[in-house]
NUVO-323923 format. One record per residue: x, y, z of N, C-alpha, C, O, CB in turn. Coordinates in steps of 0.02 Angstrom, whole numbers, padded with zeros to 5 digits, always signed. Glycine has a CB too. Example, Ala and Ser with C-alpha at 12.3 -4.5 7.8 and 13.67 -1.06 7.14 Angstrom:
+00660-00284+00390+00615-00225+00390+00660-00165+00390+00712-00166+00423+00565-00224+00452;+00642-00112+00354+00684-00053+00357+00645+00002+00394+00670+00057+00402+00704-00030+00286;
This chain:
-00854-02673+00457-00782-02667+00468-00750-02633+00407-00760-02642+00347-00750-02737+00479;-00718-02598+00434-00667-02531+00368-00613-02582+00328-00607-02642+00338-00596-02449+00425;-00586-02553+00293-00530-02584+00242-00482-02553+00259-00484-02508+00300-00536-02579+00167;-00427-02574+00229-00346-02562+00251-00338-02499+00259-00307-02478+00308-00289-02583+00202;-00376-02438+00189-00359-02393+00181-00413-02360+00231-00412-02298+00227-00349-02381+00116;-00448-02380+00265-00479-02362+00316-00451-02365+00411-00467-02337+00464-00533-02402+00299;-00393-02425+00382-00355-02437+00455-00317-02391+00465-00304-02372+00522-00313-02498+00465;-00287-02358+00399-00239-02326+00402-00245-02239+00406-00215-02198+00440-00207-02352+00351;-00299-02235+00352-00321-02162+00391-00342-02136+00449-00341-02076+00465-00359-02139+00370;-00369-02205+00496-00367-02195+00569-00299-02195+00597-00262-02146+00601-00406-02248+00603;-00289-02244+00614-00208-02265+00628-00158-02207+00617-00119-02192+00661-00183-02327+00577;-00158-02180+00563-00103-02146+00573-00153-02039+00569-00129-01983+00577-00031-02180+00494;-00186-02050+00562-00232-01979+00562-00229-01955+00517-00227-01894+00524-00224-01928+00601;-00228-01978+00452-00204-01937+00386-00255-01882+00365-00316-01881+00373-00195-01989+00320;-00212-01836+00335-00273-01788+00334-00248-01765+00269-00191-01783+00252-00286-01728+00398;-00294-01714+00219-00281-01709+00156-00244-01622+00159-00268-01585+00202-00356-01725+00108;-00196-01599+00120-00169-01544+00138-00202-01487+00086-00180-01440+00053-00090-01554+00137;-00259-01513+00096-00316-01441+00032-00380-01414+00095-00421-01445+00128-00385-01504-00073;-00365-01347+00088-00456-01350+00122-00490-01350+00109-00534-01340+00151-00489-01326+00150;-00506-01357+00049-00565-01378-00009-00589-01454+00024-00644-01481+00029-00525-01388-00106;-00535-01469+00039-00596-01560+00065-00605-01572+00154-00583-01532+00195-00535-01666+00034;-00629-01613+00166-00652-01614+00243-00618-01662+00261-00607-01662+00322-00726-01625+00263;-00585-01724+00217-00546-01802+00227-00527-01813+00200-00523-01771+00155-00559-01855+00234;-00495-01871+00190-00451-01900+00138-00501-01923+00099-00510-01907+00041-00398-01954+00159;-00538-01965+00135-00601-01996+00084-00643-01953+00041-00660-01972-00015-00656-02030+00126;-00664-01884+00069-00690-01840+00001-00648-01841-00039-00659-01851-00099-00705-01769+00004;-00579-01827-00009-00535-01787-00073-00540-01844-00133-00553-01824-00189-00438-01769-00050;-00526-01934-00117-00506-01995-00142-00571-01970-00214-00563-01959-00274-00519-02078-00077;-00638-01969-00166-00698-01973-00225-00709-01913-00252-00747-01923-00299-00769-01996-00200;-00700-01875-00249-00675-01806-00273-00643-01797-00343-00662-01777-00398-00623-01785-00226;-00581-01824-00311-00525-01849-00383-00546-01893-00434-00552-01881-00494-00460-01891-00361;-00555-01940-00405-00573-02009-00423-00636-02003-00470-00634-02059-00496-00587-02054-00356;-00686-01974-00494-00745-01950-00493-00737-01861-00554-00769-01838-00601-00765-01943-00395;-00690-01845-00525-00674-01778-00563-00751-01708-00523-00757-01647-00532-00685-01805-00679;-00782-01743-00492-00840-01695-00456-00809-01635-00423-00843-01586-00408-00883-01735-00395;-00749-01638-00413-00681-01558-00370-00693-01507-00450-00696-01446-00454-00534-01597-00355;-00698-01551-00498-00720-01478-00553-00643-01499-00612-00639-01482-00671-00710-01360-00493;-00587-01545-00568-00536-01569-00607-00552-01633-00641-00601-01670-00633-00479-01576-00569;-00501-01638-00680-00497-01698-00722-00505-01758-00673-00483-01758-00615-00427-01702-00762;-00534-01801-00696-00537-01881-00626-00492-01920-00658-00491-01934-00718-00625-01941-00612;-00448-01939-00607-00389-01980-00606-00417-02044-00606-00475-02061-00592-00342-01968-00548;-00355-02086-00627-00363-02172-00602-00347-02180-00538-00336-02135-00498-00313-02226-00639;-00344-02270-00520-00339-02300-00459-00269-02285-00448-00248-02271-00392-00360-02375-00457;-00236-02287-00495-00150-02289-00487-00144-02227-00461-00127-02216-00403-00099-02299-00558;-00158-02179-00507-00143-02107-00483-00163-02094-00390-00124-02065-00353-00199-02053-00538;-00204-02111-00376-00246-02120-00304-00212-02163-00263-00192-02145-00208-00321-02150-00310;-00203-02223-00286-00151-02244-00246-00093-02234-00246-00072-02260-00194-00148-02289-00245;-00046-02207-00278+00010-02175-00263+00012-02118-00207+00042-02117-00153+00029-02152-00321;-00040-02059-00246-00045-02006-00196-00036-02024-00104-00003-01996-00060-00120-01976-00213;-00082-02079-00103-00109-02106-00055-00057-02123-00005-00049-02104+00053-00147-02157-00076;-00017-02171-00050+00048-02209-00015+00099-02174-00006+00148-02202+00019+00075-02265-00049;+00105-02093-00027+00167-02050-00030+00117-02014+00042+00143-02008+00097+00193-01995-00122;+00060-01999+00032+00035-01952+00090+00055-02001+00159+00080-01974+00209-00062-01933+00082;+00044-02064+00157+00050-02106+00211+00105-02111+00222+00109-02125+00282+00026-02160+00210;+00179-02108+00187+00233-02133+00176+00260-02054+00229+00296-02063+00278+00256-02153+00083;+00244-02007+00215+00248-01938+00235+00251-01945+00317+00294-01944+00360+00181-01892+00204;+00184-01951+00313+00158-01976+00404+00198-02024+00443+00215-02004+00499+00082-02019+00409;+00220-02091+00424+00258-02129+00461+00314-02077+00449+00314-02067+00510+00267-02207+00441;+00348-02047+00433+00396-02018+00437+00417-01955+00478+00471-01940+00505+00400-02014+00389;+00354-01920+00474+00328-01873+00548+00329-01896+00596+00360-01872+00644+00266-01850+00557;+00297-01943+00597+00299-01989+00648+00363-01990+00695+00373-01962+00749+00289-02050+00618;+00409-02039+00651+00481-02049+00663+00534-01981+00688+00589-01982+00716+00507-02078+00593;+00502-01936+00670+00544-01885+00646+00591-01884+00594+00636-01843+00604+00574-01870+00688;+00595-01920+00533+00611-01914+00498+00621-01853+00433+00565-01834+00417+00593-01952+00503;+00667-01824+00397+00641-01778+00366+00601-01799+00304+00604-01855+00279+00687-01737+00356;+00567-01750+00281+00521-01765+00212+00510-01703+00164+00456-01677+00153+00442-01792+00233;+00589-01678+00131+00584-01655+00082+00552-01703+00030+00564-01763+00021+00640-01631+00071;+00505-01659-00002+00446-01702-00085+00509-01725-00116+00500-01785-00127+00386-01630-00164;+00574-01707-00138+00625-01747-00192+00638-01795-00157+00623-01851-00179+00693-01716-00218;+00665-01788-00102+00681-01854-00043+00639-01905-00032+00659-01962-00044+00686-01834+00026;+00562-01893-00003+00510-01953-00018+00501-01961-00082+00490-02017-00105+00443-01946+00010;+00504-01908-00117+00497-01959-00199+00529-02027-00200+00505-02084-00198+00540-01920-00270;+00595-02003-00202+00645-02049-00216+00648-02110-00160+00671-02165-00173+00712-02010-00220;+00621-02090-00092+00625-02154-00069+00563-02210-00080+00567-02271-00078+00636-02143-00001;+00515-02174-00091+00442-02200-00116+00464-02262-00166+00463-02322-00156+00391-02133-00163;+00495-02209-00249+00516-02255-00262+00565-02305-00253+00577-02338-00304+00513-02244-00289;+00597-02320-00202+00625-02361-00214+00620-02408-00151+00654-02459-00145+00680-02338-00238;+00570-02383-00102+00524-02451-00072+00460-02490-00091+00418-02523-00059+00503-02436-00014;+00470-02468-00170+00405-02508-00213+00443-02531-00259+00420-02580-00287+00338-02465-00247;+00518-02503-00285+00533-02542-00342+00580-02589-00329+00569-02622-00278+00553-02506-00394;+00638-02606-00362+00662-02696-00359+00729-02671-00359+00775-02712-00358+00640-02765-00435;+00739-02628-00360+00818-02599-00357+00870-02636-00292+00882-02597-00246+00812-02504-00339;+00899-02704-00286+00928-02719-00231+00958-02695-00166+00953-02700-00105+00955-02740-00249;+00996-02663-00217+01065-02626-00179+01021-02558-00139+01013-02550-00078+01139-02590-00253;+01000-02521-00188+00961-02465-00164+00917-02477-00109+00909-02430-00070+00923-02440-00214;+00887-02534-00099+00830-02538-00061+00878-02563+00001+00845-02560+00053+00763-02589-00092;+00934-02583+00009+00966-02618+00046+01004-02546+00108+01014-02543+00168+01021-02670-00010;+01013-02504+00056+01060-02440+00095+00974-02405+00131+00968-02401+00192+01123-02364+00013;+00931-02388+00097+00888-02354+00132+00858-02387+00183+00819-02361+00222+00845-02329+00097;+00877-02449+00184+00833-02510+00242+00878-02492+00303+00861-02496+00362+00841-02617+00220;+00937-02470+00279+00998-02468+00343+01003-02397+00356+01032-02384+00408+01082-02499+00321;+00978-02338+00316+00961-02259+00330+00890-02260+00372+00872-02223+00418+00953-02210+00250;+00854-02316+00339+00784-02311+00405+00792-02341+00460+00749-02327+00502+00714-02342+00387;+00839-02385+00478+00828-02402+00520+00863-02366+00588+00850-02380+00647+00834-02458+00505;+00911-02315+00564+00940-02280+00616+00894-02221+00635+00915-02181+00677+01010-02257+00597;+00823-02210+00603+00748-02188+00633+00720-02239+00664+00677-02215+00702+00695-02164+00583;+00721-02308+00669+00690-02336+00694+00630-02360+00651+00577-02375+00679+00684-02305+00743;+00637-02362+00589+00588-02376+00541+00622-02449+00500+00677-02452+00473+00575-02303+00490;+00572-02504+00504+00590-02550+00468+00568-02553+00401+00520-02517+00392+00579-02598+00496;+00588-02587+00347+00574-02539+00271+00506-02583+00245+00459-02559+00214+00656-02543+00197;+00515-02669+00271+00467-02710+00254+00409-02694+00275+00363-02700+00235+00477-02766+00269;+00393-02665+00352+00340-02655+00377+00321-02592+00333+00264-02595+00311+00342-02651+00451;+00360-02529+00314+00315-02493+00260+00302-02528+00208+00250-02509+00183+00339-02435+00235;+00326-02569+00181+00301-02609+00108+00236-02618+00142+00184-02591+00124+00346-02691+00074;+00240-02647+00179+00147-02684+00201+00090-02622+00187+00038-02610+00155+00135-02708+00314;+00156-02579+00253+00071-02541+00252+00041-02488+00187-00014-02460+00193+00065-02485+00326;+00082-02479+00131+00067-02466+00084+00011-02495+00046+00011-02554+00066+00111-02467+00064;-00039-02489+00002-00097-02514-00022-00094-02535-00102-00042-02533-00136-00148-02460-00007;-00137-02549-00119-00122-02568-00186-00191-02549-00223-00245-02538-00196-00100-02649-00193;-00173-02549-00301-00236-02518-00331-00309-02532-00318-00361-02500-00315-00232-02527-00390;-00280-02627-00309-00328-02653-00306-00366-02641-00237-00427-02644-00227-00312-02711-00322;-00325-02628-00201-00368-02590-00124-00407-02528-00140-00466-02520-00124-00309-02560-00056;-00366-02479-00175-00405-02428-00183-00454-02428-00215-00496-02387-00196-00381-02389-00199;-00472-02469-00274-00534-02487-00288-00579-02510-00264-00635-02492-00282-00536-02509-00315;-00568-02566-00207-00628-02569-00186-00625-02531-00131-00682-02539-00108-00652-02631-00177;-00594-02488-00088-00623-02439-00059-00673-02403-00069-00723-02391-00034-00595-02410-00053;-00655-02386-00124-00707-02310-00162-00755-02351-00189-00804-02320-00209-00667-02249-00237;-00757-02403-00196-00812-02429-00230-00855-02481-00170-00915-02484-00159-00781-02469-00302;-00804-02516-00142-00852-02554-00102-00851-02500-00025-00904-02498+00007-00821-02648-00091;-00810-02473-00007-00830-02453+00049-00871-02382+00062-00903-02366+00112-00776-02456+00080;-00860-02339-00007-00872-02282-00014-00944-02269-00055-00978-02218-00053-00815-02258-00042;-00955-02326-00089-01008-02323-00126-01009-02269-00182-01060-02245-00206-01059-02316-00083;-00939-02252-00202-00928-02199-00252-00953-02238-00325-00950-02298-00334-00840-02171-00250;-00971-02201-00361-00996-02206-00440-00971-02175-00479-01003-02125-00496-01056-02191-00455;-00926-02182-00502-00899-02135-00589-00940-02154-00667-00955-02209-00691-00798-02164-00613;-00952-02080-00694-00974-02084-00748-00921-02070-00792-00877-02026-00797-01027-02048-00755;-00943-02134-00830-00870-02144-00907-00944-02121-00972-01004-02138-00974-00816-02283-00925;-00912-02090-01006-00913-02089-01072-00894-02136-01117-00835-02148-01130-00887-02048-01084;-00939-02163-01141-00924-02225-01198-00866-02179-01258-00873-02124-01285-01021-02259-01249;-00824-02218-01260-00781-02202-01305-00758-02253-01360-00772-02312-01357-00732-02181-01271;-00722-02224-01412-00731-02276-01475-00656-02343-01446-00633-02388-01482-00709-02217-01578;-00641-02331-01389-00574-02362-01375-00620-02421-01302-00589-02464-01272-00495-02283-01345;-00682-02407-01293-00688-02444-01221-00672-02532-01238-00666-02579-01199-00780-02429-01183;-00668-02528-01327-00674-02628-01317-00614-02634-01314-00596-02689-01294-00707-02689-01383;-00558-02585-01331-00485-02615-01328-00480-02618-01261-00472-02676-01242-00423-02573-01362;-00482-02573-01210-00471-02551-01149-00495-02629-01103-00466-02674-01073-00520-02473-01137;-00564-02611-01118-00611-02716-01098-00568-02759-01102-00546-02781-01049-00676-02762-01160;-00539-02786-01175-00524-02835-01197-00459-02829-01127-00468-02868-01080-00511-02837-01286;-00407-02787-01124-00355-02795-01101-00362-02806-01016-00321-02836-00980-00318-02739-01127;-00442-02766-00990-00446-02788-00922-00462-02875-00914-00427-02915-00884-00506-02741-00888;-00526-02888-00950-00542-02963-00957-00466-03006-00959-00457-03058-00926-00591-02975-01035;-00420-02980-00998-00356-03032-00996-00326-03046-00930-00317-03101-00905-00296-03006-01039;-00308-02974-00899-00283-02941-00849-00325-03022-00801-00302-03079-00790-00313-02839-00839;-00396-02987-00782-00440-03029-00735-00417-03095-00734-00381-03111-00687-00513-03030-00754;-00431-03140-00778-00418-03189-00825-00350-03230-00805-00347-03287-00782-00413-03154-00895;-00302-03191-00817-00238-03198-00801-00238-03232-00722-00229-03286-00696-00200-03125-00809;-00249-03186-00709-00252-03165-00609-00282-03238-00580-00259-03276-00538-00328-03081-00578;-00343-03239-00618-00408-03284-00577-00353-03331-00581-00322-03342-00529-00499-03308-00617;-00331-03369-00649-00302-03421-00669-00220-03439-00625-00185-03489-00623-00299-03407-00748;-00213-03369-00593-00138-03376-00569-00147-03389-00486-00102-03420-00458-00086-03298-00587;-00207-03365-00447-00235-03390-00395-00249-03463-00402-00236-03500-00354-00288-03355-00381;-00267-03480-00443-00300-03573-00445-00228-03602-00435-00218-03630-00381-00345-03613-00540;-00178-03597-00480-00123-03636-00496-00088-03629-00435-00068-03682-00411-00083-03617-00558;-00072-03568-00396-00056-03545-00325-00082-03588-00261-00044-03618-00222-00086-03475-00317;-00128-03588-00258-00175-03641-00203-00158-03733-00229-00160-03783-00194-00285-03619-00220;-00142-03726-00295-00110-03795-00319-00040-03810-00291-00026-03866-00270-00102-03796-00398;+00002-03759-00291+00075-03774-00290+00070-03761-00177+00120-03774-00144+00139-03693-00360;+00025-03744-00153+00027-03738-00091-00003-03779-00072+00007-03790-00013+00015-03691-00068;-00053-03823-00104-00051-03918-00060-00003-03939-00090+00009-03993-00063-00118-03987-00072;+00035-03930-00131+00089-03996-00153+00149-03985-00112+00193-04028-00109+00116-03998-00241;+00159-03898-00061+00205-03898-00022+00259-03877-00069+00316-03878-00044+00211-03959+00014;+00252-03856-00141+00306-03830-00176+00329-03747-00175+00383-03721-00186+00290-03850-00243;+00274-03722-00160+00271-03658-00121+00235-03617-00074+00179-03593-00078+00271-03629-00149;+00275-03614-00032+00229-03595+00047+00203-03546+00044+00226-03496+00017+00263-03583+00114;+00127-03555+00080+00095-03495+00076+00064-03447+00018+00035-03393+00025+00131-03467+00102;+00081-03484-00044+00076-03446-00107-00007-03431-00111-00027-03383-00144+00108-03493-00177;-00048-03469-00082-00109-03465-00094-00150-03401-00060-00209-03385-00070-00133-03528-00075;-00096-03363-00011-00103-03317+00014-00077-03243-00003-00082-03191+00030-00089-03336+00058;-00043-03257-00079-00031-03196-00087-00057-03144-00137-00087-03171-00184+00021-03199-00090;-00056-03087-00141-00087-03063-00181-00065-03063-00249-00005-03047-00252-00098-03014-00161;-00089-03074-00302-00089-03071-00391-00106-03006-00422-00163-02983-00424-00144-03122-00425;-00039-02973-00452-00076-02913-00478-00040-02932-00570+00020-02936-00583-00046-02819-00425;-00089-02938-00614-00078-02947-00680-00058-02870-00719-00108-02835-00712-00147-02985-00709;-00010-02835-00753-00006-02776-00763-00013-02778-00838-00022-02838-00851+00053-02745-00732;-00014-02750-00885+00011-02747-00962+00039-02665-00964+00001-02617-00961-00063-02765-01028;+00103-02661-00967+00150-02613-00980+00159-02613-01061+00154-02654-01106+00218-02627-00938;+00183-02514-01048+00197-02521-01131+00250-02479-01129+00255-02432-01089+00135-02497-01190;+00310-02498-01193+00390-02474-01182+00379-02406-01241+00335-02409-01283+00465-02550-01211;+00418-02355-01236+00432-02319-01275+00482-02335-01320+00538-02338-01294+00438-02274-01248;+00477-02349-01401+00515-02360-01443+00584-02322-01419+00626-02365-01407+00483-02343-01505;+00604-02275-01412+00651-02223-01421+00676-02219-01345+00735-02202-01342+00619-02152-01454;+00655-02227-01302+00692-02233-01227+00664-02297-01191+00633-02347-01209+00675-02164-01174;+00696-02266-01120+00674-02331-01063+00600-02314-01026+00587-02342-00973+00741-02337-00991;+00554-02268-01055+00503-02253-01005+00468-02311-01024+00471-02322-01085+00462-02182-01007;+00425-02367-00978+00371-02415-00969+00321-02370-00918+00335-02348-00863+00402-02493-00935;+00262-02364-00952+00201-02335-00921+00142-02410-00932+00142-02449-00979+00174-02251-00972;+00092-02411-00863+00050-02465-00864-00011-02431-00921-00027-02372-00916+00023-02488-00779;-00035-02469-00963-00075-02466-01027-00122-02415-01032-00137-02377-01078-00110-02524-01039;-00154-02427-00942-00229-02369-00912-00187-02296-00927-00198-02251-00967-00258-02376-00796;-00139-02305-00881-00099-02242-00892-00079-02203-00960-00072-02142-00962-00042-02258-00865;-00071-02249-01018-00052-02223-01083-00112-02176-01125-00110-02125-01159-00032-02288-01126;-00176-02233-01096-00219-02228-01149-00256-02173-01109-00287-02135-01145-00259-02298-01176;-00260-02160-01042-00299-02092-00995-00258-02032-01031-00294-01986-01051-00282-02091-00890;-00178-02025-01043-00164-01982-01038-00142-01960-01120-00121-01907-01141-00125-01984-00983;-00157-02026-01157-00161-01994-01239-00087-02018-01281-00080-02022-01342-00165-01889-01236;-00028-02034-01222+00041-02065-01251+00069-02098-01203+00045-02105-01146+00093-02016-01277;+00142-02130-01230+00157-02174-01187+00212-02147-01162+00224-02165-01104+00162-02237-01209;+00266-02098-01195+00319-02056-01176+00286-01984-01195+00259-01971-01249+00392-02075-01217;+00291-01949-01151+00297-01881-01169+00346-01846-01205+00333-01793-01234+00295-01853-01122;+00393-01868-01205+00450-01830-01242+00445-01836-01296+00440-01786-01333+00513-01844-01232;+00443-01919-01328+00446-01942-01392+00379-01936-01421+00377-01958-01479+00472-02008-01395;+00312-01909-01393+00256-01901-01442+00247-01837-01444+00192-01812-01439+00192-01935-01427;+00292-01809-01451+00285-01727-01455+00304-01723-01513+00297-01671-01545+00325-01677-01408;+00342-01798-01547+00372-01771-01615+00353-01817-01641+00384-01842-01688+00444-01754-01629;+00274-01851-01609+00225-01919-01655+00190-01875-01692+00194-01816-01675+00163-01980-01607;+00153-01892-01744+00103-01852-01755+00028-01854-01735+00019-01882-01681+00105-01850-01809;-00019-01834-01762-00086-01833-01717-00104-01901-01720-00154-01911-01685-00151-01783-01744;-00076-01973-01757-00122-02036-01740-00147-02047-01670-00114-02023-01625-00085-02098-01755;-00197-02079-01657-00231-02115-01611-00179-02144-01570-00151-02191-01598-00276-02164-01640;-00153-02128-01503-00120-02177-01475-00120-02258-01465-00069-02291-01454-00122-02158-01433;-00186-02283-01473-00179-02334-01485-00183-02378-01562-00212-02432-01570-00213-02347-01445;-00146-02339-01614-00135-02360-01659-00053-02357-01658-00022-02384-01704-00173-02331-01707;-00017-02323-01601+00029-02294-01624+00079-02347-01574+00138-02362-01580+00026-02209-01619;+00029-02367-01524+00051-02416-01492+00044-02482-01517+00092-02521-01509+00028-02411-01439;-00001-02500-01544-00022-02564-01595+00062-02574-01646+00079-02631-01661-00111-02532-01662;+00101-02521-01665+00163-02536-01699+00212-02541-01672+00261-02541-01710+00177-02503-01740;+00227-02547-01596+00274-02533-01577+00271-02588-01513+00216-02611-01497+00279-02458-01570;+00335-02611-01474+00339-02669-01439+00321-02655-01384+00351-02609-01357+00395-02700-01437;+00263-02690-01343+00254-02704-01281+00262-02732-01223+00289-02783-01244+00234-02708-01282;+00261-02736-01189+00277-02775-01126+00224-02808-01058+00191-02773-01018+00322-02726-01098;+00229-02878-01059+00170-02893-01006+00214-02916-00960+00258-02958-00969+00106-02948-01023;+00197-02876-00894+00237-02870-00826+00207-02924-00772+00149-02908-00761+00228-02788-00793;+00219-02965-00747+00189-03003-00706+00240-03022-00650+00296-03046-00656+00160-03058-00741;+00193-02999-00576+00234-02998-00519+00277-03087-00531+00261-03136-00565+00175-02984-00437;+00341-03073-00480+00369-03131-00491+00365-03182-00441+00415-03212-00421+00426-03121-00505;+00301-03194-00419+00281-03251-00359+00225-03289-00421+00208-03348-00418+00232-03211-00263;+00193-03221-00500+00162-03275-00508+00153-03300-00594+00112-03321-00635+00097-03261-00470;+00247-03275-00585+00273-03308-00668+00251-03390-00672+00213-03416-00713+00376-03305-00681;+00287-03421-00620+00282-03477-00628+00201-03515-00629+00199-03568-00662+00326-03497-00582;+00158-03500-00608+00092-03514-00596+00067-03489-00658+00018-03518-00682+00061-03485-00533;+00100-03424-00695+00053-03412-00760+00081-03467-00824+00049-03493-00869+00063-03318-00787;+00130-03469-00813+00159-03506-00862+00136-03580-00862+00143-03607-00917+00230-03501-00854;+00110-03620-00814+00087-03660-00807+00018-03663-00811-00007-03717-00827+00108-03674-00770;-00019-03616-00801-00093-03597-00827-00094-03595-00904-00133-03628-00939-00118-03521-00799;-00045-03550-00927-00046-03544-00999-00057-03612-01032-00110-03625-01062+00020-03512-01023;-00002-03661-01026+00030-03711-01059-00043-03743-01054-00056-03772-01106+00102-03749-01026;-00101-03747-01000-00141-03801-01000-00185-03750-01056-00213-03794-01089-00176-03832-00917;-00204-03695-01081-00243-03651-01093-00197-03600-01146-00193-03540-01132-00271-03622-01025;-00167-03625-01199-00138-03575-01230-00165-03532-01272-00135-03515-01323-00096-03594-01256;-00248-03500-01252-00268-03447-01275-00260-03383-01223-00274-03325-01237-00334-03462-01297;-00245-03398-01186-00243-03354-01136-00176-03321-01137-00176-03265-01112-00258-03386-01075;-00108-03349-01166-00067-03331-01173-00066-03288-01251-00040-03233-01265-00032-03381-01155;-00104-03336-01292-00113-03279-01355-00162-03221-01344-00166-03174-01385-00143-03315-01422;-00193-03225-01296-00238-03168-01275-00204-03100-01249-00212-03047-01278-00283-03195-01218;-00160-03110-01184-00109-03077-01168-00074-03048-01196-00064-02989-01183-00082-03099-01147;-00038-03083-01253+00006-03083-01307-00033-03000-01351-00014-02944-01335+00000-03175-01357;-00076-03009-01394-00114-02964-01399-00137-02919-01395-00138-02876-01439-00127-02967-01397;-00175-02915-01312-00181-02874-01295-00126-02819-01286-00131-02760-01303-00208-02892-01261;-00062-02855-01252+00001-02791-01255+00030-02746-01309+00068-02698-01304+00060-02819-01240;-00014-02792-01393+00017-02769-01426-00010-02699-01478+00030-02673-01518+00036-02823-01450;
């Protein structure tokens, strides 16, 4: 049996807009892999693409239009937390006949796209040991760590009937990092793949190591908000895990 991102490239017929690939799924391991002859992206990068190509299609679908600035902007802002915003486009989709929650669903998450390519695809990427892989470790192990610990406490608070269903939802642990000098927050994978954390403002860093440059400057650990309360209560029984976290962001 296929995975989500397998329901959905049936389901809706997605197809990749290069003729260099034969599917979506070459193109995914392709990228993903860097074997197209380009740089290989992360899960994020892949799943975004993914969820804007799909986001595209229900919208064909609909007949909806899909100027790239227009789905940008609605992309983001049926993934981000913006109230009001998400409230007017729920009431612009729905005079297509598009409800906004049911695209939240069918959108995927990194963690899908990983194990696609990995469990369904049987894809393999070769990494280069680099002098940064134990920082990079340390911060996934927390990440994991975090998560496992925020599922246990979740399945706790859903026999006690204090929150419904919680044991059913998904946990995604992030470690974000802020740019001293503006509002850009980029997730950590993202900083350290691409060498900085703002583009604007490391144009006038000098050549240090990004992750020294981030080591001085304030971080941020992002955690969805179904599972603040469950981490915070994991922590308190386990307060290395919170100094672990702590740390790692920094």
């Amino acid at each position: 049996m296929g995975c989500k991102v397998d329901s959905l490239i049936e389901r809706h017929a997605l197809t990749v807009p290069d003729a260099g690939y034969e599917s979506v799924d070459e193109y995914l391991v392709a990228r993903w892999t860097g074997s197209d002859g380009r740089s290989a992206v992360g899960y994020k990068a892949l799943t975004e693409w993914f969820n804007k190509r799909l986001l595209k299609r229900i919208y064909d679908e609909h007949d909806r239009g899909t100027v790239n600035v227009h789905l940008e902007r609605e992309y983001e802002i049926i993934t981000g937390d913006e109230d009001i915003q998400r409230d007017e486009l729920a009431a612009d989709l729905a005079t297509d006949g598009l409800d906004i929650d049911d695209i939240a669903d069918e959108l995927v998450s990194w963690s899908t796209m990983r194990h696609h390519l990995k469990g369904c695809l049987d894809a393999e990427k070769d990494t280069t040991p680099a002098e940064t892989d134990w920082e990079t470790n340390t911060v996934q192990m927390t990440r994991e760590r975090a998560a496992e610990k925020a599922r246990s406490v979740l399945s706790s608070l859903t026999s006690k009937g204090r929150l419904r269903d919680a044991d059913r939802a998904q946990v995604d642990v992030q470690v974000k990092l802020s740019c001293p000098d503006c509002s850009v927050r980029v997730p950590f994978e993202d900083a350290v793949e691409r060498g900085y954390v703002c583009e604007t403002h490391a144009e006038t860093e000098s050549e240090e190591p990004v992750l020294e440059r981030v080591g001085n400057r304030s971080s941020a650990v992002a955690l969805p908000y179904l599972a603040v309360e469950a981490l915070q209560t994991a922590f308190f029984g386990e307060p290395f895990l919170l100094e672990a976290a702590t740390i790692a962001a920094l």
